[in-house]
Residue frames as qw, qx, qy, qz and C-alpha x, y, z in Angstrom:
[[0.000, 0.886, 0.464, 0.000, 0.00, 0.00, 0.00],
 [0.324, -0.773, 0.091, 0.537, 2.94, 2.47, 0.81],
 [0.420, -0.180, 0.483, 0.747, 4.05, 2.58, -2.96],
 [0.041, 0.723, 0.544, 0.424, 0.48, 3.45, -4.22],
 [0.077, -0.981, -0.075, 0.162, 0.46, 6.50, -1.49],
 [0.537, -0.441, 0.268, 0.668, 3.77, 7.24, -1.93],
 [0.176, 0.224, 0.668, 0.688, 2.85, 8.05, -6.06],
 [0.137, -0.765, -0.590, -0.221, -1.02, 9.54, -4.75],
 [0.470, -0.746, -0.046, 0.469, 1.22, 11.99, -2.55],
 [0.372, -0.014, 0.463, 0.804, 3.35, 12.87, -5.30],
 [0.088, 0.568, 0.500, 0.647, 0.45, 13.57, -8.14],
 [0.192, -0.735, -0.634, -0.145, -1.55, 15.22, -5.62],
 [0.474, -0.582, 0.021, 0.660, 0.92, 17.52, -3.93],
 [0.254, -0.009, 0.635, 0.729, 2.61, 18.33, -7.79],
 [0.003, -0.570, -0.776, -0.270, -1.26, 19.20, -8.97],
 [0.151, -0.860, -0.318, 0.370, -1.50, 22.47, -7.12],
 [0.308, -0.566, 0.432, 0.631, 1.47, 23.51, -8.76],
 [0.435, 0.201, 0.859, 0.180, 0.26, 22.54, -12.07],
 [0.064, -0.749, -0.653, -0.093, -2.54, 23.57, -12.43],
 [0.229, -0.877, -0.170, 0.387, -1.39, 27.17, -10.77],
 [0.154, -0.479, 0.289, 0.814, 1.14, 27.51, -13.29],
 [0.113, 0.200, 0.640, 0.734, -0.76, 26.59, -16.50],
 [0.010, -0.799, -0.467, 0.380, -3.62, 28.98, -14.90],
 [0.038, -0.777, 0.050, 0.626, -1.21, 31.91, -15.49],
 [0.334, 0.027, 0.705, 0.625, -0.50, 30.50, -19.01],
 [0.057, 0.468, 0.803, 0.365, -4.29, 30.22, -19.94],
 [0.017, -0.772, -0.467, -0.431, -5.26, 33.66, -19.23],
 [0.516, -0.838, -0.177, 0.005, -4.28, 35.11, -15.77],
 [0.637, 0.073, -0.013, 0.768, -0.49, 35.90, -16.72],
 [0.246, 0.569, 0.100, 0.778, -1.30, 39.77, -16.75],
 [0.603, -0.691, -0.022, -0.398, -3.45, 39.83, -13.55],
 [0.831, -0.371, -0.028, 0.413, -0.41, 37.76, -11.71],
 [0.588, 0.257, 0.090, 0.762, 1.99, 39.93, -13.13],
 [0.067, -0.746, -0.027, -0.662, 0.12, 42.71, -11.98],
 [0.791, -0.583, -0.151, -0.106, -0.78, 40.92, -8.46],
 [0.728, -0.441, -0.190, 0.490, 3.39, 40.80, -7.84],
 [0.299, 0.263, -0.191, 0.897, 4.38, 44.03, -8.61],
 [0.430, -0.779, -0.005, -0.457, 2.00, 45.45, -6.01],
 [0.849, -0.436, 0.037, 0.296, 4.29, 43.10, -3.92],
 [0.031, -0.859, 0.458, 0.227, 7.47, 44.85, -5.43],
 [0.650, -0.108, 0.716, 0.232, 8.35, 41.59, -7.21],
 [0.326, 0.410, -0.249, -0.815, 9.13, 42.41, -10.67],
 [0.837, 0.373, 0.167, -0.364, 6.54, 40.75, -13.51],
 [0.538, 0.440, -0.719, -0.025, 9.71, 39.67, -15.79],
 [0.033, -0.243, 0.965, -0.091, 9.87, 36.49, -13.33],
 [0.653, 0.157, 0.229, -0.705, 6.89, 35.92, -13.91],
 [0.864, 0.299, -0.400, -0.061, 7.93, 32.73, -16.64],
 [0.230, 0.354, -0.754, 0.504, 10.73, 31.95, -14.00],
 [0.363, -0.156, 0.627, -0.671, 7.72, 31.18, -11.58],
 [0.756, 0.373, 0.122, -0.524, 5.61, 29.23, -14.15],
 [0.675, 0.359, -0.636, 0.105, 8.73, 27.08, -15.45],
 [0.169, -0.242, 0.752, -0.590, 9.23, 26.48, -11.09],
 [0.689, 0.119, 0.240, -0.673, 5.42, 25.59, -11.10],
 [0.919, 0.257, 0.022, -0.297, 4.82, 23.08, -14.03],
 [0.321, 0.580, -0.714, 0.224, 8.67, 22.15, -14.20],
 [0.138, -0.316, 0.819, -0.458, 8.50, 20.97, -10.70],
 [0.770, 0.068, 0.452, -0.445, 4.84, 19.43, -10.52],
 [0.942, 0.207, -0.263, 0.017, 6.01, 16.91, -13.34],
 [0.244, 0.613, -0.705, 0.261, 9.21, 16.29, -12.05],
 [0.348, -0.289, 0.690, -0.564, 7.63, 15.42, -8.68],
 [0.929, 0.117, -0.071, -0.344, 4.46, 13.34, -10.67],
 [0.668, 0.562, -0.479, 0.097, 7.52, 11.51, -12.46],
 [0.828, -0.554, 0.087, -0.008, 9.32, 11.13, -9.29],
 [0.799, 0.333, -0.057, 0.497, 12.16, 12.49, -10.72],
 [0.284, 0.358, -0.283, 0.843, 15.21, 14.58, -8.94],
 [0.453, -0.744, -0.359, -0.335, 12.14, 14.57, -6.16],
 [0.583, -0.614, -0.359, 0.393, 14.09, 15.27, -3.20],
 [0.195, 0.140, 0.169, 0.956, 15.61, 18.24, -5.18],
 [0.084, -0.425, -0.500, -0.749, 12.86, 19.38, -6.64],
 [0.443, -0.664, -0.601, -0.040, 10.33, 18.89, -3.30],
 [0.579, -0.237, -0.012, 0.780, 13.00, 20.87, -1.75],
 [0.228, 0.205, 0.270, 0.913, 12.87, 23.58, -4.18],
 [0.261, -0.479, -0.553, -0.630, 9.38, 23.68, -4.13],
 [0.578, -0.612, -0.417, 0.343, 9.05, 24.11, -0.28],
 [0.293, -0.340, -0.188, 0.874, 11.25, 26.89, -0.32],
 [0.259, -0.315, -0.436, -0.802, 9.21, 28.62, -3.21],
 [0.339, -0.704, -0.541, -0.311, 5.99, 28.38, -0.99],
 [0.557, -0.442, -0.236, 0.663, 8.01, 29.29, 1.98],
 [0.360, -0.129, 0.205, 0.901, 8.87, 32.38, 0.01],
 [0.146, -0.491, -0.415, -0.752, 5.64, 33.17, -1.98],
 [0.380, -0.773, -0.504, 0.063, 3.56, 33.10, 2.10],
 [0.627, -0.234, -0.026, 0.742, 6.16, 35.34, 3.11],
 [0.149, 0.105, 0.490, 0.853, 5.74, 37.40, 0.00],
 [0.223, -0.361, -0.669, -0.610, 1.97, 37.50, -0.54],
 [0.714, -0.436, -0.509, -0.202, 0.40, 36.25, 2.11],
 [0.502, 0.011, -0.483, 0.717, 1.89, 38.37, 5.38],
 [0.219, -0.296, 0.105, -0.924, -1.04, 40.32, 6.15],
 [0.229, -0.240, -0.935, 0.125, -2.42, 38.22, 8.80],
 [0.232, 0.258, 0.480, -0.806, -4.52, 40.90, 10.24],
 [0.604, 0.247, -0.318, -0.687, -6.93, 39.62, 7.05],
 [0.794, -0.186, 0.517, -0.260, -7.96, 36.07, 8.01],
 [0.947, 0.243, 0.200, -0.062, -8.08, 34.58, 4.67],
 [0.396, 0.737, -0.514, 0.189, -4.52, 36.07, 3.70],
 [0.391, -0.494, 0.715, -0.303, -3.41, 34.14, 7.30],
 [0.848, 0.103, 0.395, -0.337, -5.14, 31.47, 5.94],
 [0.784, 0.571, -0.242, 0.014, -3.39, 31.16, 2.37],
 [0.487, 0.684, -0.538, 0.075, -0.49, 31.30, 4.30],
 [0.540, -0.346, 0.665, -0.384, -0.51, 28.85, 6.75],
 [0.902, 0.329, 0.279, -0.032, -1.56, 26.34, 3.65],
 [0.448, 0.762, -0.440, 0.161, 1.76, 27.86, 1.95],
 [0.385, -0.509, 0.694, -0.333, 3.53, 26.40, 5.38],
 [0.747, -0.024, 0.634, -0.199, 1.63, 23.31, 5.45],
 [0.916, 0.385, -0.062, -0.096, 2.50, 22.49, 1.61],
 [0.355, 0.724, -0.573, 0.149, 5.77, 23.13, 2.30],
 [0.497, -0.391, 0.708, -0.314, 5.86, 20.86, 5.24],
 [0.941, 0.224, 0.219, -0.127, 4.35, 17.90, 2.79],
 [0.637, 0.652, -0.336, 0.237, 7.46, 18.69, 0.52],
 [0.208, -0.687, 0.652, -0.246, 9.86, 18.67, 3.44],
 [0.660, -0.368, 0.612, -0.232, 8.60, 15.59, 4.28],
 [0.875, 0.441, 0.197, -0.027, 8.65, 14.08, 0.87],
 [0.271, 0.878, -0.358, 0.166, 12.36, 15.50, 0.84],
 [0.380, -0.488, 0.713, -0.331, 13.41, 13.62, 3.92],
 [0.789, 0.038, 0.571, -0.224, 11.72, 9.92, 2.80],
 [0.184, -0.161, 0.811, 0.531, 12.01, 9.97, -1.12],
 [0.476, 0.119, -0.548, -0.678, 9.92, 9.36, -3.94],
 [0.843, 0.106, 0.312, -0.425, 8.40, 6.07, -3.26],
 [0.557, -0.278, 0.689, 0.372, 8.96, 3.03, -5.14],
 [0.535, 0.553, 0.609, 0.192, 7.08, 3.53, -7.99],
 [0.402, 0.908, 0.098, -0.070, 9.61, 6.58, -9.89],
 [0.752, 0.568, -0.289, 0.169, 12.05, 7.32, -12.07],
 [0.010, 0.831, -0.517, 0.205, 14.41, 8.03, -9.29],
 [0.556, -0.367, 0.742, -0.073, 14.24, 4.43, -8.15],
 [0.802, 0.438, -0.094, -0.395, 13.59, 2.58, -11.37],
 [0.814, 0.255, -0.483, -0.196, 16.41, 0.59, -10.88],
 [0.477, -0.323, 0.579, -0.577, 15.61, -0.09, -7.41]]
């Protein structure tokens, strides 16, 4: 049973990220771009944050370079609550970022155990 979650933990983690970067592809690139320079983050990284996004959520499906990559992706959320999501005196902003925390904790912990058996990183395991 631990190699099917181990692979349902992956997709499902990797699926926020997904899904959040081919968002900003499919229409919402100009309103994100606008949404971090009110943060003082300039819009040119805006593809640098969308190649992080869908880069990393296959990588992690795949179960490739996953303790990198989970890694990476931990600090990125680490960084975007930080960023975004630091006005706690607004509940749901406390709220986004405490779920920024708590994905990053799933990635920590998926940093510290591995992929699972069932990816490329063990494939000839």
């Amino acid at each position: 049973m631990k190699d099917y979650t181990d692979v349902l933990g992956r997709v499902l983690v990797a699926l926020l990220f997904l899904l959040a970067g081919i968002g900003k592809l499919g229409g919402a690139f100009e309103g994100t771009q606008g949404y971090m320079e009110a943060f003082g983050v300039p819009g040119m990284l805006l593809p640098l944050v969308i190649l992080v996004e869908i880069g990393g959520a296959l990588l992690l499906i795949a179960g490739y370079q996953t303790r990198w990559t989970a890694l990476a992706l931990a600090g990125f959320s680490i960084v975007s609550a930080v960023i975004f999501h630091s006005d706690f005196g607004d509940q749901a902003q406390m709220t986004n970022f405490l779920k920024n925390l708590s994905i990053a904790g799933g990635l920590l912990v998926l940093y510290a155990n591995g992929p699972g058996s069932y990816s490329l990183d063990n494939r000839n395991k």
